[in-house]
C-alpha positions as CSV (number, residue, x, y, z in Angstrom):
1,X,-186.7,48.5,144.6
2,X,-187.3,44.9,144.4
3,X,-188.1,42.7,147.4
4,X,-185.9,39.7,148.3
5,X,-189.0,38.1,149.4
6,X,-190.9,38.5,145.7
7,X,-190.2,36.4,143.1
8,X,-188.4,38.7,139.9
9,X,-190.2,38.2,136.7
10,X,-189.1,35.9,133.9
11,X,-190.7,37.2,131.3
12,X,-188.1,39.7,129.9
13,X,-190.2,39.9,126.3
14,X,-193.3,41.5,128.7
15,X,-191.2,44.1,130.3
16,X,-189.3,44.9,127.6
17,X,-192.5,45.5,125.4
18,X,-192.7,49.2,127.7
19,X,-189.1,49.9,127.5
20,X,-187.9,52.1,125.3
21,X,-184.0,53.1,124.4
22,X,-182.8,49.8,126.0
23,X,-178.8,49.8,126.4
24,X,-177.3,46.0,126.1
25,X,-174.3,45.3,128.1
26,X,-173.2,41.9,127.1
27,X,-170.7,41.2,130.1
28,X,-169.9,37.2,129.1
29,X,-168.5,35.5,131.7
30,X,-167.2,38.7,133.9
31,X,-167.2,37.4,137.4
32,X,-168.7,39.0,140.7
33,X,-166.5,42.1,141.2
34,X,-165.5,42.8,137.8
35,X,-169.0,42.7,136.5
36,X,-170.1,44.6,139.7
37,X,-167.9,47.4,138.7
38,X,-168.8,47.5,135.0
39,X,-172.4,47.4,135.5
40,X,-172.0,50.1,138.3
41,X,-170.4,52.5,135.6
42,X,-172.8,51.3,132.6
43,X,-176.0,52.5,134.6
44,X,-174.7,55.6,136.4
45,X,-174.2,56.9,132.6
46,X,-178.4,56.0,132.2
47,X,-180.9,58.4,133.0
48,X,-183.2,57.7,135.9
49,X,-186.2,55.2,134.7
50,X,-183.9,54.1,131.7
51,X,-183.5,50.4,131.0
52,X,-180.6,47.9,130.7
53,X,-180.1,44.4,129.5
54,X,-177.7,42.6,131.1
55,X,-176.1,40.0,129.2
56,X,-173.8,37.5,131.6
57,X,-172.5,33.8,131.3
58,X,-171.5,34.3,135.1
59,X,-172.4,30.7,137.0
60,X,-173.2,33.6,140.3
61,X,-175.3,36.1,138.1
62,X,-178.6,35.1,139.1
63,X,-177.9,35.4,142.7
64,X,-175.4,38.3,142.3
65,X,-177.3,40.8,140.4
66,X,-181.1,40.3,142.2
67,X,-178.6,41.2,145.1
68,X,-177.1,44.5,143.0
69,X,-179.9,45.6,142.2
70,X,-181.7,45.4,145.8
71,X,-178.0,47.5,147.5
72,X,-178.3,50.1,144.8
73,X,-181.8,50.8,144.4
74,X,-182.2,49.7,140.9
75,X,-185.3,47.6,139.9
76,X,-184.8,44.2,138.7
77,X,-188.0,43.9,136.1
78,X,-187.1,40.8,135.2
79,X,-184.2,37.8,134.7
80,X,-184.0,35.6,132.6
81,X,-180.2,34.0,132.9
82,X,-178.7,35.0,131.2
83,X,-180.2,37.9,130.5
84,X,-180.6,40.6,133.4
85,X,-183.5,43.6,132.6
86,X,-182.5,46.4,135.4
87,X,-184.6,49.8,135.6
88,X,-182.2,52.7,136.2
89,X,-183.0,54.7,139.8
90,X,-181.3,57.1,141.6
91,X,-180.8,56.9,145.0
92,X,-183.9,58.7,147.1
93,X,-183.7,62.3,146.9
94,X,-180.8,62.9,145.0
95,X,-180.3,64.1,141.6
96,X,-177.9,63.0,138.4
97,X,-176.0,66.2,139.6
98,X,-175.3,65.2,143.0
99,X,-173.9,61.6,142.7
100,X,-170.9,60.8,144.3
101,X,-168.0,59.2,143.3
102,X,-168.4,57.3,146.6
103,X,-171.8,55.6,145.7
104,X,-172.3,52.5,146.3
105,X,-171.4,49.7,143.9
């Protein structure tokens, strides 16, 4: 999980060179909630460790989705607006098989 105190990586060329399989979501200009949502269902569908680019227009993306990331447990590996690069976790403990439809966003 990333640290609000760290500074996220800008170099999405460098962390992409270990990814493999990595899903593009190209949300233009979704704002806040809608894109919240989306992104929410996009990654749940990712096994754990799996990579996603985000693709958004949205003027609050690069404060909104270091902020996702950080409430969901996902791993921000780097963002470059406006392209997002998030590392798929599940939440501590649990398995693909246990999620809840009451996770959080």
């Amino acid at each position: 999980m990333n640290d609000p105190d760290d500074p996220i990586p800008t170099d999405l060329d460098g962390a992409l060179a270990g990814a493999t399989d990595v899903e593009v979501f190209d949300a233009g200009d979704r704002g806040c909630g809608e894109l919240a949502l989306e992104l929410r269902m996009r990654i749940q569908k990712l096994p754990e460790y799996a990579t996603l680019m985000l693709v958004t227009t949205d003027a609050g993306a690069p404060e909104d989705v270091p902020a996702w990331a950080r409430l969901t447990g996902n791993v921000l590996l780097a963002a470059a607006p406006p392209r997002f690069l998030i590392e798929r976790r599940l939440p501590e403990n649990r398995s693909p098989d246990d999620r809840s439809p009451d996770d959080r966003l």
